[in-house]
C-alpha atoms as one frame of an Amber mdcrd trajectory, in Angstrom:
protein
   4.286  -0.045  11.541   7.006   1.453   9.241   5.863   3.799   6.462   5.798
   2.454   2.829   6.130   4.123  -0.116   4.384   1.860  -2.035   0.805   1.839
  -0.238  -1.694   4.599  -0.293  -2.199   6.232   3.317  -5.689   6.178   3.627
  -8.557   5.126   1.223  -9.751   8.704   0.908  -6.675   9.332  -1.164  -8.025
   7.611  -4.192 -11.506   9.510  -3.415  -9.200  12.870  -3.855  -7.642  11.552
  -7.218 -10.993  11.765  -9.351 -11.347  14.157 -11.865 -13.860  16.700 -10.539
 -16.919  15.855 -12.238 -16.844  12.051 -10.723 -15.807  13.364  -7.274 -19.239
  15.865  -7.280 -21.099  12.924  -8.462 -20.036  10.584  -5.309 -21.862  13.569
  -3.564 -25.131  12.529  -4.268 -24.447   9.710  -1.737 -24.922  10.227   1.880
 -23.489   7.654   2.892 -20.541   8.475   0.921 -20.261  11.756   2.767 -20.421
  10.423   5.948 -17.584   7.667   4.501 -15.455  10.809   4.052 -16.316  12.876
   7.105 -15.333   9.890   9.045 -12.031   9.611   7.447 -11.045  13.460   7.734
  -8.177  14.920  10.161 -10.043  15.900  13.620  -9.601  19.595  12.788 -10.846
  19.191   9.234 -13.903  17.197  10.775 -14.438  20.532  12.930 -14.496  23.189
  10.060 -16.858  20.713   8.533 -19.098  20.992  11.092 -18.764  24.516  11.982
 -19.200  25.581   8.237 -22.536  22.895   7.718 -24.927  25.583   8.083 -23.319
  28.419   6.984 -24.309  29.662   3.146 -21.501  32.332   2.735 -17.924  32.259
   2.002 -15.610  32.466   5.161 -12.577  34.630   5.044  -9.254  32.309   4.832
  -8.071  34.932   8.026 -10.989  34.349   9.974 -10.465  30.697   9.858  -7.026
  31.058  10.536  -8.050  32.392  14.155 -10.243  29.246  14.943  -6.935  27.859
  15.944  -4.214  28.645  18.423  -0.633  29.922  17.199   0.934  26.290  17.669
  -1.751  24.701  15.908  -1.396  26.856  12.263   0.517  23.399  11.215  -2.375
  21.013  11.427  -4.635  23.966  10.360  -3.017  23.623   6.390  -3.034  20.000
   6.339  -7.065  20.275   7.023  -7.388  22.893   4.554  -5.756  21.245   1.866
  -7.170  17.842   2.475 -10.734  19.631   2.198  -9.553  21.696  -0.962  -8.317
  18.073  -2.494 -11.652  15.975  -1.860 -13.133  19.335  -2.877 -15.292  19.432
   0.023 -13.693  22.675   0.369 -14.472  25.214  -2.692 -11.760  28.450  -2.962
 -12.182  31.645  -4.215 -10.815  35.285  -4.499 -12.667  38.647  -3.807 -11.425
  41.778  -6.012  -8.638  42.404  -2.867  -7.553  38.873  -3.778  -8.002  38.089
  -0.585  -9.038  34.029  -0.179 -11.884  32.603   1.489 -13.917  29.387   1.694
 -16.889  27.732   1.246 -18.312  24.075   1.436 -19.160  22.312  -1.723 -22.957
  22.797  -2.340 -23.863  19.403  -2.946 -21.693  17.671  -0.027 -23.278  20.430
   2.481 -26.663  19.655   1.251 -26.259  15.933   1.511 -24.733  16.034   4.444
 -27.413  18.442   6.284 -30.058  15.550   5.424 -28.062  12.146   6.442 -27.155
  14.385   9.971 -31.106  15.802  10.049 -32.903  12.557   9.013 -30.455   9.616
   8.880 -29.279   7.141   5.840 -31.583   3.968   4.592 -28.817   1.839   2.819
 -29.975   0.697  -0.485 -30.457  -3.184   0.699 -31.781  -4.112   4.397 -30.515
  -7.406   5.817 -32.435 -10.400   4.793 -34.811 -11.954   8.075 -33.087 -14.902
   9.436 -36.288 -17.002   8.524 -34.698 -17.285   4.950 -30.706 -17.535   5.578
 -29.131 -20.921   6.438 -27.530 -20.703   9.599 -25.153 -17.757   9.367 -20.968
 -17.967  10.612 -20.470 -16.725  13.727 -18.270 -13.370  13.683 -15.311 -15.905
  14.956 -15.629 -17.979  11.832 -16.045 -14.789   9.525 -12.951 -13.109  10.561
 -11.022 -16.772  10.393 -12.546 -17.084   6.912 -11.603 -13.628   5.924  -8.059
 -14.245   7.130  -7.724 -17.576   5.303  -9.118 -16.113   2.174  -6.397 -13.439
   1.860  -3.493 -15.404   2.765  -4.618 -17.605  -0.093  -4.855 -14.613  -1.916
  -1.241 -13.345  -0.989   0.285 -16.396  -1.453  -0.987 -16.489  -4.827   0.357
 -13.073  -5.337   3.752 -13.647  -4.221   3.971 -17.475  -5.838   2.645 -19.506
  -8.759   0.142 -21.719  -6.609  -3.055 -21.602  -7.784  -5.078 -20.513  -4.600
  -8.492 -18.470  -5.729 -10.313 -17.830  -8.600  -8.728 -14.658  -9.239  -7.809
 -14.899 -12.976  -4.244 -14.567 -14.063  -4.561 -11.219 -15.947  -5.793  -9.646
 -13.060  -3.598 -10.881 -10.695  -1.039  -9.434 -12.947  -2.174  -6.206 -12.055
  -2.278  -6.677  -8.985   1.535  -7.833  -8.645   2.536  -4.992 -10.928   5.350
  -3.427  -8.538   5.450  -5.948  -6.192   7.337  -8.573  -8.506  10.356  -8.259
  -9.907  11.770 -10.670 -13.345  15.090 -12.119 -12.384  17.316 -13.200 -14.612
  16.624 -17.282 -15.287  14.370 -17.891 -12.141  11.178 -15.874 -13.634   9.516
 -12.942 -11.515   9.982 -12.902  -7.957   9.135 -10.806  -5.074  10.926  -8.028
  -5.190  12.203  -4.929  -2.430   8.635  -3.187  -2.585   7.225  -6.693  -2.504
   8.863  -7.662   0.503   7.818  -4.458   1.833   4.239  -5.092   0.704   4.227
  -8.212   2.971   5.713  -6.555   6.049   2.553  -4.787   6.645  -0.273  -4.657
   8.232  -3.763  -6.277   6.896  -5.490  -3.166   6.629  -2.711  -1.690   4.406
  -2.468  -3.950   2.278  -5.676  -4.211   1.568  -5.617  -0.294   0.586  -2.906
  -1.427  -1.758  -4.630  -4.180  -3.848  -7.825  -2.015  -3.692  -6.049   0.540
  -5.247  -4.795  -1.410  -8.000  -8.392  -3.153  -8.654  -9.728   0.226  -8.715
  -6.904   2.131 -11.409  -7.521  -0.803 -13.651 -11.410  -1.039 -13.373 -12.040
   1.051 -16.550 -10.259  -1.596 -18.681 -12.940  -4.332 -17.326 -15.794  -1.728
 -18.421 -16.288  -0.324 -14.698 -16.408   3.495 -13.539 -14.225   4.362 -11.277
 -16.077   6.521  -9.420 -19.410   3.654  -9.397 -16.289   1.200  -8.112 -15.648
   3.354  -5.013 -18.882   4.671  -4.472 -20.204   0.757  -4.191 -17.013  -0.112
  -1.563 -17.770   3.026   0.721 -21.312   2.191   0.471 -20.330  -1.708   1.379
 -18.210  -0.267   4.360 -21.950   0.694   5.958 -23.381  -2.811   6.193 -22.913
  -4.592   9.435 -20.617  -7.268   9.491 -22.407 -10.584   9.880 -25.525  -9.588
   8.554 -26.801 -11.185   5.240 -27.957  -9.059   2.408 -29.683 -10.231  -0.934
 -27.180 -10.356  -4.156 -30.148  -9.845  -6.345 -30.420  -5.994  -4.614 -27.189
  -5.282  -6.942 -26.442  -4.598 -10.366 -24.858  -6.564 -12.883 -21.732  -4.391
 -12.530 -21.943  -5.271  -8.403 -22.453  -8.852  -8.737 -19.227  -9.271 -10.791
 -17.235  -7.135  -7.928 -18.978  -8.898  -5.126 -17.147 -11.822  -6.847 -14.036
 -10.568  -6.678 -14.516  -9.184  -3.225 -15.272 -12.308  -2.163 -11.937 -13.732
  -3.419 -10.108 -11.416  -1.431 -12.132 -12.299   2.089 -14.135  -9.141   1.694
 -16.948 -10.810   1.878 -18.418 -14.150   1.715 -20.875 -15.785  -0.855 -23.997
 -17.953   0.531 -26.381 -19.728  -1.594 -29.876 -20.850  -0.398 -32.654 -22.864
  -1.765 -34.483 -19.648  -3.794 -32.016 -17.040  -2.466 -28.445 -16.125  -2.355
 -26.756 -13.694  -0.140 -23.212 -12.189   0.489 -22.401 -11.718   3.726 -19.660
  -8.167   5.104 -16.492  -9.073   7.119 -14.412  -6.692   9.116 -11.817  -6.302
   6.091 -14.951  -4.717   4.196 -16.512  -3.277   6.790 -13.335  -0.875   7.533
 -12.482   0.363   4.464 -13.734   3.854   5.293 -11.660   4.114   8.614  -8.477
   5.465   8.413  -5.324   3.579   8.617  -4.399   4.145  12.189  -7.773   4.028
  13.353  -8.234   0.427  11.509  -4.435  -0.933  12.226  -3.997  -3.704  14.977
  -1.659  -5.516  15.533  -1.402  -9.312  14.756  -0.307 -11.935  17.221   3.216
 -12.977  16.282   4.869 -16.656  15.299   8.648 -16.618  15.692  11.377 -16.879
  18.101  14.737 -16.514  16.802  17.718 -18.024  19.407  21.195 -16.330  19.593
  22.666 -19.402  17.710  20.328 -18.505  14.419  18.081 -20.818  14.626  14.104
 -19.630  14.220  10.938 -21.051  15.492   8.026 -20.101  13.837   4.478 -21.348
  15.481   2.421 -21.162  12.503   0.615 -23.285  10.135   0.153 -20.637   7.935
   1.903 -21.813   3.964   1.852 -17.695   3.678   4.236 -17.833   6.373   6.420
 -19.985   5.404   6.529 -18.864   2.082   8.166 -15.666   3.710  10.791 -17.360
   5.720  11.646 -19.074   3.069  12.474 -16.231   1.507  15.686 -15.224   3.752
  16.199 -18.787   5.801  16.553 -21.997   5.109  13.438 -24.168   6.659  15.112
 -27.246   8.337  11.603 -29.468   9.127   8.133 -28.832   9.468   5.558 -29.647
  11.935   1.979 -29.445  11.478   2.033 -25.736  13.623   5.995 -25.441  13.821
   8.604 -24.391  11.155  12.116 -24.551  12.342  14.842 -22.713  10.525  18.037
 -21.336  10.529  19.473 -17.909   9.329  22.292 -18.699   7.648  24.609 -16.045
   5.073  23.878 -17.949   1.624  20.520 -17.804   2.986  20.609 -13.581   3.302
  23.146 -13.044   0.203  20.368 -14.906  -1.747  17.753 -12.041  -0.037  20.189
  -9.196  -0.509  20.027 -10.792  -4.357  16.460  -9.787  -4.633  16.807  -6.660
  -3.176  15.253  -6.992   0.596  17.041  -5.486   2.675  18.814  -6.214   5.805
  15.967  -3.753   7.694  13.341  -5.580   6.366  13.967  -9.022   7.506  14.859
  -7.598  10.841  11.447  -5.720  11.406   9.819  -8.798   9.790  11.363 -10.582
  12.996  10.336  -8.034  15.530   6.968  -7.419  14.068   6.023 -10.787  14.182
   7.358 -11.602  17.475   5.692 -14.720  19.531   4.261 -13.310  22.627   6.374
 -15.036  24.778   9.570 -12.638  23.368   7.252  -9.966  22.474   7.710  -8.424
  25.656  11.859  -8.352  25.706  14.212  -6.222  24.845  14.799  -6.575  22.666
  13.015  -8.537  20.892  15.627 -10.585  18.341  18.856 -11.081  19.716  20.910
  -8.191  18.621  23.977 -10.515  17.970  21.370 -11.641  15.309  20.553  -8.496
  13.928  24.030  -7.149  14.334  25.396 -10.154  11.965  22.729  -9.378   9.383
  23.684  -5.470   9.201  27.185  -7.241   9.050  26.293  -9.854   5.866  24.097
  -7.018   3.842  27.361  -4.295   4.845  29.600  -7.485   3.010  27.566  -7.458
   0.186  27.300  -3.929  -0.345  31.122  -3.146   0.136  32.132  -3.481  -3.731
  29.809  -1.812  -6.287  30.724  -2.740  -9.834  30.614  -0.591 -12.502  31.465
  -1.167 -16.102  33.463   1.295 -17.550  36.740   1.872 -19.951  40.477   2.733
 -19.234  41.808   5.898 -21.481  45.498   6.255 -21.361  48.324   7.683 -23.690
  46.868  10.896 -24.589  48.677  12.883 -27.060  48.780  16.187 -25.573  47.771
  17.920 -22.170  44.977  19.620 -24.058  43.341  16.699 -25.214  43.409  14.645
 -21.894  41.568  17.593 -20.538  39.408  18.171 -23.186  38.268  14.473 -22.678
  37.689  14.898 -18.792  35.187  17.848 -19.009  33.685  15.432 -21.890  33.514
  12.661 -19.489  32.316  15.314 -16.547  29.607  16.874 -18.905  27.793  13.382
 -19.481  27.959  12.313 -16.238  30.699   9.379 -17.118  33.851  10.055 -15.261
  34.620   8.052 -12.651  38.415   8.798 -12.235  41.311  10.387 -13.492  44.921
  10.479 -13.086  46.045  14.304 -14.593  50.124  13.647 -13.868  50.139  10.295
 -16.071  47.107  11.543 -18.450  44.890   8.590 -17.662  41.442   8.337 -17.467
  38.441   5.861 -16.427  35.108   6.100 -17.530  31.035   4.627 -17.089  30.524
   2.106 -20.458  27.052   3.694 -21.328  29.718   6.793 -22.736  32.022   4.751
 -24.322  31.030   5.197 -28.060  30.037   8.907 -27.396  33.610   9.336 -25.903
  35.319   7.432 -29.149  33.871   9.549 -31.301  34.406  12.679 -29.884  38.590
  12.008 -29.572  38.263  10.670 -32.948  37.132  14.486 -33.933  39.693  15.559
 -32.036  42.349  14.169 -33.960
């Protein structure tokens, strides 16, 4: 999976952005401790667990030799991931030499859950008062159909969940771009958004929910506290909505409309139930990534077969093809160059569309290489290269200077702001960017 710029790495990154005060209060949580052992680099997981017990500061040096030579490296990137999650608390003797110590209330909390165990806030409810529960096949299917509902209603105007429209402005803040008479449409980070994986997406959109959640009235630190804590509950299992607060039962909501989790109502009760999108929040990225069966085929004459029934799909080819006919689980399209200038247009790039293709690879080609034809891919570097080959600029032609001096004088003008783009010293000529225009006029006008 390629990196993107736009998505957070790892959940725990949004943990490390608190101010301090919130980030000592998710402390008093076990299970929020364990949420961030879990997600820690091995080595950082080790000085954890080799500091628990130990009350006084360790010398920076001394820790420095728990490692070999070749591992100093991943030795920092623990350390500072423990110093930003402020697990890790640093401090200087009178030699200013450094040392380190585990954050009081995390070692505490920690010693207990590891000593005595956790007892989650809500226990599942006995199976004499659910309805017949989904089977873990039918929860993941429903979880999956839930958020391509949801990302097709992020990337389109079809109405697909009960997400309201303000916040699913915030949530395609970034990913949308306004173009000039068409309205807002997906644009380079969008695309990018969509070549990922579900897991990291998920991050994405949680991160949004969660940086807008004190305009709705809702602590930021409650918000992630509640989501770590939900990432403890078995998947499957039913648990009471009345166990949470008022704030909870308006998230559990919107959880639910992202295929987080799934609402039930019985005759006295009602109950939401985990699936494996909630359930895997606290695991890091690469431990939670898998990879999702592909759809297409794409032939050396252009022409793309995609075995899906998904609209989400679809939506995407659209997006750089054009779709010839549908069938109830086959699209059939064709790559075509209006169809990729239009792409290029909204700023997806010829890499994008081409590890879209690979990515999502039907098993039968998944196995090849490579995987697209690479006359394909090859003619796609070629179209995007086409596009790219003139770059227009708007700028102004200077000519008949009066004197040597002032031609010159006029250049390092030009040069100084950034605006020349060309100049012609033997025939005192002179081109340059139109954002310096008047700035330029006036300054040969004091010239004169």
């Amino acid at each position: 999976m390629p990196q993107v710029k736009i998505i957070a790495k790892n959940f725990m990154d949004m943990v490390a952005a608190l101010p301090t005060m919130k980030l000592d209060k998710l402390y008093d949580n076990t299970f929020i401790c364990e949420a961030i052992l879990r997600s820690l680099p091995p080595l950082a997981k080790k000085y954890v667990l080799q500091m628990l017990y130990i009350d006084v500061p360790v010398a920076a040096k001394s820790m420095e030799e728990w490692v070999l030579p070749d591992g100093q490296s991943k030795h920092k990137v623990a350390i500072d991931r423990l110093i930003q999650l402020r697990i890790l608390i640093e401090s200087a003797d009178r030699k200013k030499e450094t040392s380190y110590k585990l954050n009081p209330k995390f070692q505490t909390n920690l010693q207990k859950h590891l000593l005595y165990g956790g007892v989650l806030p809500r226990e599942p409810m006995p199976s004499n008062i659910t309805v017949r529960l989904p089977s873990l096949e039918d929860l993941d299917a429903y979880a999956l159909q839930q958020w391509e509902c949801f990302l097709l209603q992020l990337i389109s105007s079809e109405k697909t969940t009960n997400i309201s429209s303000s916040m699913m402005k915030v949530f395609q803040r970034g990913l949308l771009s306004q173009r000039d008479k068409e309205g807002l449409g997906l644009s380079e980070n969008g695309f990018q958004f969509l070549l990922m994986d579900t897991n990291a997406q998920l991050w994405y959109i949680v991160r949004e929910y969660i940086s807008n959640s004190e305009d709705r009235g809702v602590d930021p630190a409650d918000l992630i506290s509640f989501m770590l804590e939900l990432s403890f509950h078995v998947t499957g299992e039913a648990y009471n909505i009345n166990t949470l607060t008022d704030v909870q039962k308006s998230i559990i909501k919107d959880l639910a409309d992202l295929g987080l989790v799934k609402l039930q109502q019985g005759r006295k009760e009602s109950w939401f139930i985990p699936t494996k999108l909630a359930t895997n929040l606290s695991v890091s990225l690469s431990d939670a990534s898998s990879r999702k069966q592909g759809f297409v085929v794409v032939e050396t004459n252009f022409r793309l077969y995609a075995y899906t029934s998904s609209k989400l799909h679809r939506k995407i080819l659209e997006l750089f093809s054009r779709i010839e006919y549908e069938l109830p689980n086959l699209t059939v399209a064709a790559i075509t160059k209006d169809t990729l200038s239009e792409a290029f247009q909204c700023e997806i790039t010829a890499e994008q569309i081409i590890s879209f293709l690979q990515q999502n690879a039907h098993p039968r080609v998944a196995e090849r290489t490579p995987r697209v034809p690479e006359n394909v891919t090859d003619q796609i570097r070629l179209w995007e290269s086409d596009m790219n080959r003139v770059d227009m600029t708007p700028s102004y032609f200077y000519d008949e200077f009066p004197s040597k001096e002032v031609f010159e004088d006029a250049c390092d003008f030009a040069r100084e702001y950034g605006g020349l783009l060309w100049e012609d010293s033997k025939r005192m000529r002179l081109l340059v960017k139109a954002e310096i225009h008047m700035q330029m006029r006036e300054h040969l006008r004091r010239q004169k």
